[in-house]
PyMOL Python script that loads the backbone (N, CA, C, O; Angstrom):
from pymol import cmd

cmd.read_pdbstr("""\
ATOM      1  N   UNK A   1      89.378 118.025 120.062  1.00  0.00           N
ATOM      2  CA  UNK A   1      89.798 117.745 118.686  1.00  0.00           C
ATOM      3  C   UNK A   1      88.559 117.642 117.791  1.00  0.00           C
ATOM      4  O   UNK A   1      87.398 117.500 118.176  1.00  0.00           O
ATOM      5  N   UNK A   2      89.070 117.752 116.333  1.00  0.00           N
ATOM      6  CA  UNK A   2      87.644 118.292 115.683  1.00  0.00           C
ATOM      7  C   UNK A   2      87.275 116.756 115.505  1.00  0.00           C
ATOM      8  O   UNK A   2      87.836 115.961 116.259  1.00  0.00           O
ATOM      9  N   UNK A   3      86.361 116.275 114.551  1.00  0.00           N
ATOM     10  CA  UNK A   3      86.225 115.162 113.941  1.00  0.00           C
ATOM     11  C   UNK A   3      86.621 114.963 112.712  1.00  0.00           C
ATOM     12  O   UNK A   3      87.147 115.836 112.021  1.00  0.00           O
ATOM     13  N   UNK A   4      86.404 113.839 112.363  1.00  0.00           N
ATOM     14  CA  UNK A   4      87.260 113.732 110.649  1.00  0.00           C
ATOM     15  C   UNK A   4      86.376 114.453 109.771  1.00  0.00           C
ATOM     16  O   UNK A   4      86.874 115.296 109.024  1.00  0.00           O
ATOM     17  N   UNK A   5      85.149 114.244 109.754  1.00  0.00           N
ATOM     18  CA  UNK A   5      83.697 114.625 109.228  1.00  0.00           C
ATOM     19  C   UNK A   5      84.312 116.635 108.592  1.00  0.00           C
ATOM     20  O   UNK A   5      84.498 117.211 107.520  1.00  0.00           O
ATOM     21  N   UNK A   6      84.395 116.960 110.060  1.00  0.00           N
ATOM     22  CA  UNK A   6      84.617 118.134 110.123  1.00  0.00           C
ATOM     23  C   UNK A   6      85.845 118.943 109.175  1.00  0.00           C
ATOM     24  O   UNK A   6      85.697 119.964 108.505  1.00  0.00           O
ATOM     25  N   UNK A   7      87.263 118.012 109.388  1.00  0.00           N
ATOM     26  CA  UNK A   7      87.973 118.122 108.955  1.00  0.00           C
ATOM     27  C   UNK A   7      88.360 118.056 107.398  1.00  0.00           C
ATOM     28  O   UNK A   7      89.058 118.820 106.731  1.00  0.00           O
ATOM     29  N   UNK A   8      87.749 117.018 107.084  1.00  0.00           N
ATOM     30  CA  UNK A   8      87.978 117.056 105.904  1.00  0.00           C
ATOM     31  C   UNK A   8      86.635 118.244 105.258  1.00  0.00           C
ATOM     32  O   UNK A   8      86.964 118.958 104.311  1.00  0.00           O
ATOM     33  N   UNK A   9      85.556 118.344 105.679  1.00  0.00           N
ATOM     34  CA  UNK A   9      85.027 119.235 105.079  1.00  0.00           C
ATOM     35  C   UNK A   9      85.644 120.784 105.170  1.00  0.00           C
ATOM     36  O   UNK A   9      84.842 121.548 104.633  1.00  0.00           O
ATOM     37  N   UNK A  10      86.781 121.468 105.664  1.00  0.00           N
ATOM     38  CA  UNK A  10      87.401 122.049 105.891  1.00  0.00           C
ATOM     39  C   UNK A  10      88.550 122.247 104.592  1.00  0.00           C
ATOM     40  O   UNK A  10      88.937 123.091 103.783  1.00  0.00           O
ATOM     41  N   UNK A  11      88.756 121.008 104.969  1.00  0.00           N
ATOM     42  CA  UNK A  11      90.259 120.750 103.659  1.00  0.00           C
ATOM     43  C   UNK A  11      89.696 120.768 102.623  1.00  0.00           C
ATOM     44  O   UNK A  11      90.657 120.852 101.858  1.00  0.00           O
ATOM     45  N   UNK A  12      88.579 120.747 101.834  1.00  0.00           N
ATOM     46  CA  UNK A  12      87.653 120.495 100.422  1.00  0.00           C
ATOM     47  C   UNK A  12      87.272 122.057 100.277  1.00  0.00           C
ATOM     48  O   UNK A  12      87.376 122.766  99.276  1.00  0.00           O
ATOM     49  N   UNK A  13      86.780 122.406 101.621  1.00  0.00           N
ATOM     50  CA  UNK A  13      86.312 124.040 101.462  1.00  0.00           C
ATOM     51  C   UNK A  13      88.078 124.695 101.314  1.00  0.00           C
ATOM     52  O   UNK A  13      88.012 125.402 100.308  1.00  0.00           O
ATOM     53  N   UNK A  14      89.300 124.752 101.759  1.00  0.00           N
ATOM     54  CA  UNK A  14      89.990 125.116 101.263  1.00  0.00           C
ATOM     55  C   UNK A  14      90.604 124.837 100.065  1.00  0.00           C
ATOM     56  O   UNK A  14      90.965 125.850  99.467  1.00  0.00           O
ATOM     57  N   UNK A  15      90.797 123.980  99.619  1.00  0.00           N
ATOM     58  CA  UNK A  15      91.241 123.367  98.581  1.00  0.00           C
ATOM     59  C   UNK A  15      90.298 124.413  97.475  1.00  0.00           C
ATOM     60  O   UNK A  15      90.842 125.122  96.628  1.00  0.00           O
ATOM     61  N   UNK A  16      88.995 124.347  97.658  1.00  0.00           N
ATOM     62  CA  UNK A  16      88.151 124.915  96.349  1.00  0.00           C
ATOM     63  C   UNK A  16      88.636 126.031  96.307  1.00  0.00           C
ATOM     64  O   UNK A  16      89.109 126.387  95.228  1.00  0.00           O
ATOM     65  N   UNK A  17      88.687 127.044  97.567  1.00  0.00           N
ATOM     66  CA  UNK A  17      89.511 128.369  97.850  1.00  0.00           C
ATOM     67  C   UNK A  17      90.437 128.669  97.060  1.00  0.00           C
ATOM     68  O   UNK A  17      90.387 129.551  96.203  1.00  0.00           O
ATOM     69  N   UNK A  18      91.600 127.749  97.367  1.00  0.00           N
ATOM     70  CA  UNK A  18      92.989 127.889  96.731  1.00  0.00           C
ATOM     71  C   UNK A  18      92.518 128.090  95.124  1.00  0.00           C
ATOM     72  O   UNK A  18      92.595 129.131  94.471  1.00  0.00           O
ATOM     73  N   UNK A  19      91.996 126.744  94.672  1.00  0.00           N
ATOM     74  CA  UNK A  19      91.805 126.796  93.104  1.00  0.00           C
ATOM     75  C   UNK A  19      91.018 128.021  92.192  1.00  0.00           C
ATOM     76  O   UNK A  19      91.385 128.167  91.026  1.00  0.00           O
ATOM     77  N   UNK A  20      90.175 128.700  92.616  1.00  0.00           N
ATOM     78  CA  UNK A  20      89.604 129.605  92.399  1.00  0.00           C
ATOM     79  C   UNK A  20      90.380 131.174  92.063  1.00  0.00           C
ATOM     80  O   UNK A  20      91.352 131.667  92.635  1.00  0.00           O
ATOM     81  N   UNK A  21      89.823 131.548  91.292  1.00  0.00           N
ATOM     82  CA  UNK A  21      90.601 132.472  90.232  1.00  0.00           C
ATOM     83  C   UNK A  21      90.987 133.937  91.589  1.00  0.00           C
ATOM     84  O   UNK A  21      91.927 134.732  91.608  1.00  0.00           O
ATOM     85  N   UNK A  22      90.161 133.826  92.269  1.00  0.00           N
ATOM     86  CA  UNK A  22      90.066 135.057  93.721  1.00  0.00           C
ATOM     87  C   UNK A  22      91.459 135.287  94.422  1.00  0.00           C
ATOM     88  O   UNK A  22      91.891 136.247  95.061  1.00  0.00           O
ATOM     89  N   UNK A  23      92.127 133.820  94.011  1.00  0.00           N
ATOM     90  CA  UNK A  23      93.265 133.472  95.179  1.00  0.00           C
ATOM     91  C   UNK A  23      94.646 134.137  94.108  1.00  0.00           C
ATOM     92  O   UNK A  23      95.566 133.414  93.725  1.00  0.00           O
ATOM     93  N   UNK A  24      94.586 134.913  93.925  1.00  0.00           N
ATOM     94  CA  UNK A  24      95.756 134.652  92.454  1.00  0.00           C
ATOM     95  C   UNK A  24      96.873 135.873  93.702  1.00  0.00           C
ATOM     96  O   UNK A  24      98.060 135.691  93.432  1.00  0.00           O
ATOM     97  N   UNK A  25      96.741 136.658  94.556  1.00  0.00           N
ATOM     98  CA  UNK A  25      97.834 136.907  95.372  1.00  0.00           C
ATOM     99  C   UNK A  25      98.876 136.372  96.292  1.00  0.00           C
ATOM    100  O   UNK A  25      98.621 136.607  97.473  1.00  0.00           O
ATOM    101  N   UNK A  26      99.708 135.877  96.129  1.00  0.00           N
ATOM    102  CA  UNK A  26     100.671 134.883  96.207  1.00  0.00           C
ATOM    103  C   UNK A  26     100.915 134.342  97.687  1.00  0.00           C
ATOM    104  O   UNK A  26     100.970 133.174  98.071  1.00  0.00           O
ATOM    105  N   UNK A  27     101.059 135.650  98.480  1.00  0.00           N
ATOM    106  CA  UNK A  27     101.514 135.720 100.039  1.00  0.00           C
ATOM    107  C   UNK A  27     100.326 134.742 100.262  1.00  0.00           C
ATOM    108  O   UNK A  27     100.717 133.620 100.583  1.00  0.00           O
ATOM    109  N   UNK A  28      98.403 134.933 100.140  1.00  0.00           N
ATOM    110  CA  UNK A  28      97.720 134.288 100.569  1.00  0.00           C
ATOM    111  C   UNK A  28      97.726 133.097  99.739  1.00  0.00           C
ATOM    112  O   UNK A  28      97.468 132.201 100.543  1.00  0.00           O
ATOM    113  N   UNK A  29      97.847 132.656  98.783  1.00  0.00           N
ATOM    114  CA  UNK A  29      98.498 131.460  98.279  1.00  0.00           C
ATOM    115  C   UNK A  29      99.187 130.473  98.753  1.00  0.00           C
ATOM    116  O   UNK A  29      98.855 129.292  98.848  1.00  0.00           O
ATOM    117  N   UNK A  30     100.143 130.976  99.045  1.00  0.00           N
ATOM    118  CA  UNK A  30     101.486 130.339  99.689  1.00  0.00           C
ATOM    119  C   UNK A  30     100.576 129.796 101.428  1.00  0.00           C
ATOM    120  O   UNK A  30     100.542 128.750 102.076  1.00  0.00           O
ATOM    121  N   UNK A  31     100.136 130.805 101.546  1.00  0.00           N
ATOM    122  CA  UNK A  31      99.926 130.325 103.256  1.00  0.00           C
ATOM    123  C   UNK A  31      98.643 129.515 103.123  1.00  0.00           C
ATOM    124  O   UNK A  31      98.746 128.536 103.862  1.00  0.00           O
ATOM    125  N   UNK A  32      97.438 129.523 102.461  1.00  0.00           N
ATOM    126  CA  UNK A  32      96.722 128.265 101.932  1.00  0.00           C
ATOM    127  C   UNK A  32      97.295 127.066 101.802  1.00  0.00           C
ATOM    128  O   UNK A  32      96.980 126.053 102.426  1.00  0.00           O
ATOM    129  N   UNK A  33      98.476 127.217 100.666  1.00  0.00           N
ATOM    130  CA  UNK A  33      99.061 125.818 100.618  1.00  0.00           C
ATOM    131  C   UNK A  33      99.370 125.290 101.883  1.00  0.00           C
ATOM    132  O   UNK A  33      98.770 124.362 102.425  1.00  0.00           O
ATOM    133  N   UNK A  34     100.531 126.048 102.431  1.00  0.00           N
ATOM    134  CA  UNK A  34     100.681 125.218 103.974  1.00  0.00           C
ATOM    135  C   UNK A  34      99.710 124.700 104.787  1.00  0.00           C
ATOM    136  O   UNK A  34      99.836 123.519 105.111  1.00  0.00           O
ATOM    137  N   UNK A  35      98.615 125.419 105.253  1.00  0.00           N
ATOM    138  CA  UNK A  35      97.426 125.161 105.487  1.00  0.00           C
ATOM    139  C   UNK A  35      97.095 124.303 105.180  1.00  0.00           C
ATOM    140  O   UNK A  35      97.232 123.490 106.093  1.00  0.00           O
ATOM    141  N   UNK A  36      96.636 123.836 104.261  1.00  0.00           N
ATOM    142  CA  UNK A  36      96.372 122.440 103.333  1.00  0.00           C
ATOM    143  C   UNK A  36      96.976 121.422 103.621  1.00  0.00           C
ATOM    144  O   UNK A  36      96.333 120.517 104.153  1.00  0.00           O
ATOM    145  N   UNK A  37      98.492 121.234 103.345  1.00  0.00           N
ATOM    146  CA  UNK A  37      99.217 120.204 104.253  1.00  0.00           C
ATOM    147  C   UNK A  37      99.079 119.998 105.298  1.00  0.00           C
ATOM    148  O   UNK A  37      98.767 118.884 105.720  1.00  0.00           O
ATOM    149  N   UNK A  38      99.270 121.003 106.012  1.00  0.00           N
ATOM    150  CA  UNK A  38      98.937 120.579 107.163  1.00  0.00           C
ATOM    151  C   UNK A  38      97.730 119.369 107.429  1.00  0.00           C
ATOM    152  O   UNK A  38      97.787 118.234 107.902  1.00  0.00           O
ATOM    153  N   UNK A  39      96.435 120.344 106.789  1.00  0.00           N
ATOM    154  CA  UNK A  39      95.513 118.872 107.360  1.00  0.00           C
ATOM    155  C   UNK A  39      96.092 118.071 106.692  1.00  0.00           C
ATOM    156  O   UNK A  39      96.977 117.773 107.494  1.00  0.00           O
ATOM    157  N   UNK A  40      96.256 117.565 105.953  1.00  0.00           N
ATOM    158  CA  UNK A  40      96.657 116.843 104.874  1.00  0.00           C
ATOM    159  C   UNK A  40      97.064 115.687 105.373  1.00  0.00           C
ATOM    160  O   UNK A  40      96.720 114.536 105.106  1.00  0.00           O
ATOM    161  N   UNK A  41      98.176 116.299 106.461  1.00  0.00           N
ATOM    162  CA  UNK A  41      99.132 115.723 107.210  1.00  0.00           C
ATOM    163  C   UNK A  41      98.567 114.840 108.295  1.00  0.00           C
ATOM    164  O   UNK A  41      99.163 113.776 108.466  1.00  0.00           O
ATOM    165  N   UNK A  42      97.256 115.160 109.250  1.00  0.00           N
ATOM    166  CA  UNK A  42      96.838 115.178 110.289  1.00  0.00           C
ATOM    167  C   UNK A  42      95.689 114.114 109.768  1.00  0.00           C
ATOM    168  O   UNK A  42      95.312 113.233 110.541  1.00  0.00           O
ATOM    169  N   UNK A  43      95.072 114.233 108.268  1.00  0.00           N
ATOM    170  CA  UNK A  43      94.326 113.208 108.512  1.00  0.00           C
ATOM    171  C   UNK A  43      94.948 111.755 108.050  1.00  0.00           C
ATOM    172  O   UNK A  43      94.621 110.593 108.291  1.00  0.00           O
ATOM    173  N   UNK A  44      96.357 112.571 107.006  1.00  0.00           N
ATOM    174  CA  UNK A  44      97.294 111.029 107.077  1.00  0.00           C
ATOM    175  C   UNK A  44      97.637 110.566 108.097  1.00  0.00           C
ATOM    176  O   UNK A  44      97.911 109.377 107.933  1.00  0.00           O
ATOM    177  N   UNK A  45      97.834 111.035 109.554  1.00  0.00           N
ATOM    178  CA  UNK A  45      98.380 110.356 110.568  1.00  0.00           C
ATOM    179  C   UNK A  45      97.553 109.698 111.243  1.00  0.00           C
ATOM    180  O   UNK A  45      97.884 108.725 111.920  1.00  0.00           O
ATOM    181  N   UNK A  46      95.869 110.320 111.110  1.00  0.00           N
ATOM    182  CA  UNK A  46      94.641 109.318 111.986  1.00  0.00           C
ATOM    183  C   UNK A  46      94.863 108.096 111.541  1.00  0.00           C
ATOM    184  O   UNK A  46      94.765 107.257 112.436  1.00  0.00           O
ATOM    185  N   UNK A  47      95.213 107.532 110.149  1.00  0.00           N
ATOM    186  CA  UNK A  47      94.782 106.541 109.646  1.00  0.00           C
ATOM    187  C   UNK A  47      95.737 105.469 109.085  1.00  0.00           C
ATOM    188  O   UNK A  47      95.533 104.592 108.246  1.00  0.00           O
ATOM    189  N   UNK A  48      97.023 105.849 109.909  1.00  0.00           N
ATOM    190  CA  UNK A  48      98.408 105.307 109.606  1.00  0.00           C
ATOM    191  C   UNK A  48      97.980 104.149 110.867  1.00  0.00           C
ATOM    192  O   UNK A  48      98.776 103.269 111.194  1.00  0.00           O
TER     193      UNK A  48
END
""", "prot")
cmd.dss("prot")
cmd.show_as("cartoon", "prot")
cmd.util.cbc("prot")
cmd.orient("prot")
C-alpha cells in the first residue's frame, strides 16, 4: 500500500490535471473525476 505522503501528492497532481484547460474532452473528464473520488474516498477512510 502506498503511503499517505504519496497519495495525496497524487490526488493534488490530479486534481490540477482535471482543472486545467487540456482536460476539456469529456470521456477523460468524467474518468478523472472518478479517479479522484476514489482517493478521495480511501484517504477519508484512513482517518475515520
Amino acid at each position: 500500500m502506498r503511503d499517505e505522503e504519496e497519495i495525496r501528492e497524487q490526488y493534488e497532481f490530479l486534481k490540477e490535471e482535471l482543472e486545467s484547460d487540456e482536460m476539456r474532452h469529456e470521456g477523460v473528464r468524467q474518468m478523472f473525476t472518478y479517479y479522484k473520488r476514489a482517493i478521495g474516498w480511501v484517504l477519508e477512510e484512513e482517518h475515520i
